[in-house]
C-alpha positions as CSV (number, residue, x, y, z in Angstrom):
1,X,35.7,-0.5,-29.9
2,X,38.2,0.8,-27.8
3,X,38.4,-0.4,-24.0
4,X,37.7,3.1,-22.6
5,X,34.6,4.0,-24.5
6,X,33.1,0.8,-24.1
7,X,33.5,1.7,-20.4
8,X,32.0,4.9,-20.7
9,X,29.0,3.2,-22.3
10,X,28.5,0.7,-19.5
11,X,28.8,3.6,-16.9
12,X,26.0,6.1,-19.0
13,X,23.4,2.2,-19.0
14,X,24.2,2.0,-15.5
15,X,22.8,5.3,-14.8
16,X,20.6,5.4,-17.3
17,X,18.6,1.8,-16.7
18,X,18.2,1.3,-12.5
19,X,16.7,-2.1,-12.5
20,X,17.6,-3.5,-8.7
21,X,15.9,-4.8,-5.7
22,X,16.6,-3.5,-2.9
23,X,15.9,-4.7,0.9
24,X,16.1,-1.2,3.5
25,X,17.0,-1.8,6.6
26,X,15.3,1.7,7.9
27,X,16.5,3.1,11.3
28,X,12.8,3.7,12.7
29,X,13.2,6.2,15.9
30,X,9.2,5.6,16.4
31,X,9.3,2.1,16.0
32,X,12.5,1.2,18.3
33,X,14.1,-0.9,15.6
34,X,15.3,-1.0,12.3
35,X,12.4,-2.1,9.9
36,X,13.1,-3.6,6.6
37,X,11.2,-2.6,3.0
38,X,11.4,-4.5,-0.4
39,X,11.9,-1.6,-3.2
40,X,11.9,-3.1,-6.8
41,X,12.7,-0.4,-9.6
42,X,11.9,-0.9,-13.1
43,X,14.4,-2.1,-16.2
44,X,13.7,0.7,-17.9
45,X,15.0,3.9,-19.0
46,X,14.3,6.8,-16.0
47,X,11.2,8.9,-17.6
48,X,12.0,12.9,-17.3
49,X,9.7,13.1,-14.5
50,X,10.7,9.8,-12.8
51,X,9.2,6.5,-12.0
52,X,5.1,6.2,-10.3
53,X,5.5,5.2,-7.0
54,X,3.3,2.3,-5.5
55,X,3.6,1.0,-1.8
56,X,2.5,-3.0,-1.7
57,X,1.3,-3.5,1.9
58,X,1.0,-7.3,3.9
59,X,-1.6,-8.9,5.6
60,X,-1.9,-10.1,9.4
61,X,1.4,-12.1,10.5
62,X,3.1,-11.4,7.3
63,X,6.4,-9.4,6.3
64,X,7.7,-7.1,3.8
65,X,8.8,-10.4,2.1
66,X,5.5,-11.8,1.4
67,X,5.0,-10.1,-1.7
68,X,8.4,-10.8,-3.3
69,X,7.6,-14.6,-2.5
70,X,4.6,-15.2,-3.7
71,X,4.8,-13.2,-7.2
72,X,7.2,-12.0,-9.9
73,X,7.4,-8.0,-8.8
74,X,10.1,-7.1,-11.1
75,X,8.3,-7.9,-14.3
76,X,4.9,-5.9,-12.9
77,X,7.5,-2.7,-12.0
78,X,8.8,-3.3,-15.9
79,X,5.2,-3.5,-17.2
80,X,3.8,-0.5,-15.5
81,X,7.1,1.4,-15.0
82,X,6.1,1.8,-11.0
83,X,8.6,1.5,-8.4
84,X,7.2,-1.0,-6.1
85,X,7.9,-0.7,-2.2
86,X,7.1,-3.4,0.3
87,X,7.0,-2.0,3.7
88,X,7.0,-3.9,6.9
89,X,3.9,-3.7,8.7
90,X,5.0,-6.0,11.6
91,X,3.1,-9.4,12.6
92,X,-0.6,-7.2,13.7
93,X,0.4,-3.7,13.6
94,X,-2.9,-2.6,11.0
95,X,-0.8,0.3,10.2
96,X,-1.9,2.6,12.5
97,X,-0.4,4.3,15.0
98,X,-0.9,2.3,18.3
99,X,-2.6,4.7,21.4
100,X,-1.7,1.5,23.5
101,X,1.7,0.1,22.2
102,X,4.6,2.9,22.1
103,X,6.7,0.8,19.3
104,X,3.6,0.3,17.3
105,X,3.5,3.1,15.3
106,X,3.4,2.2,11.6
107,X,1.5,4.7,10.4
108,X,4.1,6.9,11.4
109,X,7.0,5.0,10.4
110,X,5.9,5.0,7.0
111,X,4.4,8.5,6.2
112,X,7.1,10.2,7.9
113,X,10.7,7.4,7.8
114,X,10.1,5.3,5.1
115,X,8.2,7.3,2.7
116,X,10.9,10.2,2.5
117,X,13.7,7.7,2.2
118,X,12.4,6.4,-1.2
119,X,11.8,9.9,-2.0
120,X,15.6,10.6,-1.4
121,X,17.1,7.5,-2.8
122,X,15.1,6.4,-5.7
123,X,13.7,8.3,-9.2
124,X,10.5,8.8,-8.3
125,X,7.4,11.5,-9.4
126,X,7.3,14.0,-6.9
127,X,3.6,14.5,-7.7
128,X,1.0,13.5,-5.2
129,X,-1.1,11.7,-8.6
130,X,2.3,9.7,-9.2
131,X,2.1,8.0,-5.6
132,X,-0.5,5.2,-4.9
133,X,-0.9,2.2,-2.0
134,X,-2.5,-1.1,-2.0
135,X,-2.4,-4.1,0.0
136,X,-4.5,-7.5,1.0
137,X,-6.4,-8.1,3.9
138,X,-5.0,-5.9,7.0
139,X,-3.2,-4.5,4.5
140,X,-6.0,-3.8,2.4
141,X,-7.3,-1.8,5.6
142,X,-4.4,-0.1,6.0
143,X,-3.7,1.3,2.5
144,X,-7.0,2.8,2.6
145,X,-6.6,4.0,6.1
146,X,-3.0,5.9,5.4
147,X,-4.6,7.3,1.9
148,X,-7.8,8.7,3.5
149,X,-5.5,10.1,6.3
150,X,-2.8,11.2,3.9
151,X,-4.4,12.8,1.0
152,X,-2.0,15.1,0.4
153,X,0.8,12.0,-0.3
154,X,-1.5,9.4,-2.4
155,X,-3.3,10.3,-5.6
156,X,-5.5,6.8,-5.4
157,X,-5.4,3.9,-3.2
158,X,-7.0,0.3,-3.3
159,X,-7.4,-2.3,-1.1
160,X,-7.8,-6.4,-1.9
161,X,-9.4,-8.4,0.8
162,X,-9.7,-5.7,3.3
163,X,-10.1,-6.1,6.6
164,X,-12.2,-2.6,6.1
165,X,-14.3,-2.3,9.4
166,X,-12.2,-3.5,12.9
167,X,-15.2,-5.0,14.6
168,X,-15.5,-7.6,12.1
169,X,-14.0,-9.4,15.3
170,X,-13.0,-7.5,18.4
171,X,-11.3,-11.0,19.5
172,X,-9.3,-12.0,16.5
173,X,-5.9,-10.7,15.2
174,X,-4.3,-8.5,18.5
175,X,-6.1,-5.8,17.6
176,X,-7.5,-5.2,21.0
177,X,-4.0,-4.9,21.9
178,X,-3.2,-2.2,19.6
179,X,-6.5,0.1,20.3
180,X,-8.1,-1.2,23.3
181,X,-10.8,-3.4,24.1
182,X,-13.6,-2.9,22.5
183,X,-15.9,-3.3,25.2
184,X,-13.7,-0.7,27.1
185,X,-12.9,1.7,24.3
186,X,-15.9,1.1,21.3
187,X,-14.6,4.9,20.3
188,X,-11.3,3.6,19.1
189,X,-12.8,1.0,17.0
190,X,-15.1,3.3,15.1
191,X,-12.1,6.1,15.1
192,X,-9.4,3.1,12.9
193,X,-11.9,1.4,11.2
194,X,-12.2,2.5,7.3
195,X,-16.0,2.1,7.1
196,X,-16.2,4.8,9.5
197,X,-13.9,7.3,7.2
198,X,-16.5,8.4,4.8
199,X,-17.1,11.9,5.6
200,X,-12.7,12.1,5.1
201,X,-13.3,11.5,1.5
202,X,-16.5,13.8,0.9
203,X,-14.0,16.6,-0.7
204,X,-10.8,14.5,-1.3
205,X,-9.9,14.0,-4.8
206,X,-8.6,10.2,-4.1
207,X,-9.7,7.4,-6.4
208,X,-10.4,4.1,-5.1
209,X,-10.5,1.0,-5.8
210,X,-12.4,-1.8,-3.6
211,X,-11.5,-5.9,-4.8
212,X,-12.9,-8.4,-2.4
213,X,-13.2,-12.3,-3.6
214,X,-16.9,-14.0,-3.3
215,X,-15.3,-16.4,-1.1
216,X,-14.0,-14.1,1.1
217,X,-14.8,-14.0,4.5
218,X,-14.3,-10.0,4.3
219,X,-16.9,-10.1,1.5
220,X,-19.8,-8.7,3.6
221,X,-17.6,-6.1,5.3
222,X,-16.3,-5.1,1.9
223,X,-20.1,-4.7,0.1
224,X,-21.3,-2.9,3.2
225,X,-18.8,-0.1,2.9
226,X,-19.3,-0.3,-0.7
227,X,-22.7,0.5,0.0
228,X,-21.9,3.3,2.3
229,X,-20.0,4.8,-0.1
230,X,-22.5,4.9,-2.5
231,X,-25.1,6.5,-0.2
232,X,-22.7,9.3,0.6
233,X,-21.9,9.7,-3.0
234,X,-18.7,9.0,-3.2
235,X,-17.2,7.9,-6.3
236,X,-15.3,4.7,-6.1
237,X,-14.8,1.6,-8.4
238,X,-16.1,-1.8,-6.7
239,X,-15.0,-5.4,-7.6
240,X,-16.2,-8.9,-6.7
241,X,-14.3,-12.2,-8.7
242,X,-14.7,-15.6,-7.8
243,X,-12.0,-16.7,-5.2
244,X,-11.2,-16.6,-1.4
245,X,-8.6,-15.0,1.4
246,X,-5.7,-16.6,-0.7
247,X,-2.7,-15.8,-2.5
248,X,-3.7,-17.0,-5.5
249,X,-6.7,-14.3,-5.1
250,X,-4.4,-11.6,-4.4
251,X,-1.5,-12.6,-7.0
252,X,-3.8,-12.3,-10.1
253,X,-5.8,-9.2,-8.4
254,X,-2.3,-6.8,-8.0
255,X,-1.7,-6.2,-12.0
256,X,-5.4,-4.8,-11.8
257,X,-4.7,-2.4,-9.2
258,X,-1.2,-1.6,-10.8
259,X,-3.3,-0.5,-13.8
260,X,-5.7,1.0,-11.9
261,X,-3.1,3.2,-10.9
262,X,-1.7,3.5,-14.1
263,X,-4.8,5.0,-15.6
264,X,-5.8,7.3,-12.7
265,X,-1.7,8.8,-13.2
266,X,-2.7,9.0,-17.0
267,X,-5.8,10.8,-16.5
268,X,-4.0,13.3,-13.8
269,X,-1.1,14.4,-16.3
């Protein structure tokens, strides 16, 4: 085969297959800094209507990094032909958008910065049902938290772990630095916390999925709002397994929620 068309072939694969991982380094005017994100694309041929798109979120203290360290993300993109995005949440940010902390505004950061920049540089769905989030523990709370608020952006959400109701502990985790004290400002912690978001999802057509451990210490917050949700009627899917707060928990959960995803896209097309 002639040098030239052999090159012709390998520039028509390259465009044709996008398998990469990326690390962003997003400018973030309401953050203050650049921010980084992990975005893993599938080997795979780009579909006619592009790739589903599904945001990975951390827990407390963690990093975008987490995730790529702890499992194999490239062969769950492949498998469910998602592109997978890791945002940074910072160390105890619950990704929210801080009333007390200017540079804390996640929620912001990634709804309006980070989320339009994988819109512009990767070969995504543009549909709403072809976008989902999940995370573990605050970010569990927080992928519930920017779906309920965010309807319009995420056609189904799930959390793993969540931290889903703030005043679990109104000591712990900074998040009295973030909202206020809760003895000072109790509003605040009913206004962020997820169990309180109920009456947001009355008339939203958002699918969830709830996956706590039996080990966890975020079990009893978890059935609670389960509960809750069922007495408002609200449709949701609810899971308990054996295991704790852990990675190896939240490793073996994520393909779940990937195919959770997968069929809720299925169903929507």
């Amino acid at each position: 085969m002639p040098v030239k068309q052999i090159f012709f072939i390998l520039v028509l694969l390259s465009g044709w297959l996008q398998a990469k991982t990326d690390t962003l380094h997003i400018e973030s005017r309401v953050l203050q800094k650049t921010n980084p994100a992990v975005v893993v694309v599938p080997d795979l041929p780009v579909p006619a209507a592009g790739f589903a798109l599904t945001f990975i979120l951390h827990g407390y203290s963690g990093s975008a990094f987490d995730w790529p360290g702890n499992t194999d993300l490239q062969s769950l993109a492949d498998r469910f032909a998602m592109v997978l995005v890791c945002p940074d949440g910072g160390y105890d940010s619950w990704y929210l958008d801080s009333p007390k902390v200017p540079d804390s505004q996640y929620e912001s950061h990634i709804i309006k910065e980070l989320y339009p920049e994988i819109r512009r540089r990767y070969a995504v769905d543009g549909k709403r049902e072809s976008h989902f989030i999940t995370g573990l523990s605050m970010g569990g709370h927080g992928a519930l938290f920017l779906a309920i608020r965010h309807p319009e952006i995420f056609g189904a959400a799930a959390s793993m772990s969540g931290g889903v109701d703030l005043t679990y502990s109104t000591k712990d985790w900074e998040i009295a630095q973030k909202i206020g004290r809760f003895e000072e400002q109790p509003e605040n912690w009913q206004k962020y916390s997820v169990t309180n978001m109920t009456e947001a999802l009355r008339n939203a057509d958002l699918p969830l999925l709830i996956d706590c451990g039996t080990e966890d210490f975020f079990l009893e917050i978890n059935r609670k709002f389960h509960e809750k949700l069922l007495n408002a009627g609200i449709a949701h899917f609810y899971i308990e397994a054996p295991g704790g707060h852990t990675w190896e928990y939240w490793v073996r959960a994520l393909p779940l929620h990937l195919q959770f995803f997968q069929q809720t896209r299925q169903e929507n097309n």
